[in-house]
C-alpha positions, 0 to 999 in steps of 0.5 A, a space after each residue: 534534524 528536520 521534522 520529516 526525519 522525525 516524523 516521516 511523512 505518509 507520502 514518504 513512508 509510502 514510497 519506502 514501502 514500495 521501494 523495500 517490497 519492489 527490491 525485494 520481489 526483485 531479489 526473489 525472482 532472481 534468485 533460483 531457489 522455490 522457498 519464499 523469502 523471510 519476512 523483510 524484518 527490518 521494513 517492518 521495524 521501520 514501519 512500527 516505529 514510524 506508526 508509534 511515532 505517529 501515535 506519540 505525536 497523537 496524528 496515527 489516525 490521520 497519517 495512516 489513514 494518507 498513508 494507506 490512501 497514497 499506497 492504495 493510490 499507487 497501487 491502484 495505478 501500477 495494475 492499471 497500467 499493467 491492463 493498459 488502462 482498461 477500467 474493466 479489466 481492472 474491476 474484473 481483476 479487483 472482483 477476481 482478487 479480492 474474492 481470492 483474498 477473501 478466502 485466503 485470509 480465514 483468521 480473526 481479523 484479516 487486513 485483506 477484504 479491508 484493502 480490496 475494498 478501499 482499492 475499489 473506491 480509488 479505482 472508482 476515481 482513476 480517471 479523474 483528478 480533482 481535489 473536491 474528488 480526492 476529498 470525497 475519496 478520502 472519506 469513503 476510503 476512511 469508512 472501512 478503514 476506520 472500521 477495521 481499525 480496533 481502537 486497543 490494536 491501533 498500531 498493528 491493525 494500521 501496521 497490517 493495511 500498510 503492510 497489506 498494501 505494501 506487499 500487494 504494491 511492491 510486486 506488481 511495480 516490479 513487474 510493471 517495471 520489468 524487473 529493472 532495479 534501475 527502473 524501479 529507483 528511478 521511477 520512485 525518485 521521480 514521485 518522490 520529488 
């Protein structure tokens, strides 16, 4: 057994996620009842043990931190593609969003401003792709996500910002991808090589 299918790396852990919410969001829109679909369950069993993994091997830190990077990442570029790469549309759509989120997530301890906020450092580097950039970012999105991860909830609060991220990524790919499953495979396996 190799080591990434012992311990799956943030990259391909992202990409899983994508993929399973993409589906999903497809499956809904082709199916023709109004109530949402129940929580994809076995995503979420899978990502735990990936998290708890993670957590054993003492790396939970970093891999989630390049996990929510990579998800934030893609997701950042999928709207943008969808505005036709027009930055102000996308700040305008972040403002928008997370003003949304913001009143939509009341309870205690909500992944959602923590995930707009993070969105907004990667839109910030969009347009340029450096690694001295990709470093500098990776720090300013480690700012708020170190702050938002309390250190007796690890495994659920860096559960809940790759969830968050997930199910924000998933939806806006199959969009972007028209609904195409094809497409949509096609497109992940792609970034996967």
């Amino acid at each position: 057994m190799t080591e990434t299918s012992i311990r799956p790396t943030p990259r391909t852990t992202a990409f899983a996620l994508i993929k399973t919410t993409a589906l999903d969001h497809v499956a809904h829109c082709n199916h023709s009842e109004d109530e949402p679909p129940p929580p994809n369950r076995e995503m979420y069993n899978d990502l735990t043990s990936v998290l708890e993994n993670w957590h054993a091997a003492d790396t939970l830190r970093e891999d989630s931190l390049l996990l929510a990077e990579w998800l934030a990442v893609e997701l950042c570029g999928y709207l943008y593609g969808q505005l036709n790469q027009d930055r102000g549309q996308l700040d305008q759509w972040l403002r928008e969003f997370g003003d949304q989120v913001c009143r939509s997530q009341m309870h205690a301890h909500p992944a959602g401003p923590t995930a707009v906020e993070i969105m907004s450092v990667v839109a910030d580097g969009l347009a340029t792709r450096s690694d001295g950039l990709a470093r500098q970012r990776l720090v300013r999105i480690g700012v708020p996500y170190v702050h938002y991860v309390r250190q007796d909830h690890v495994v659920q609060d860096t559960r809940e910002i790759a969830l968050t991220f997930a199910l924000w990524a998933g939806p806006q790919l199959a969009e972007l991808m028209r609904h195409d499953v094809v497409r949509i495979n096609d497109y992940l396996d792609s970034r996967l090589r």
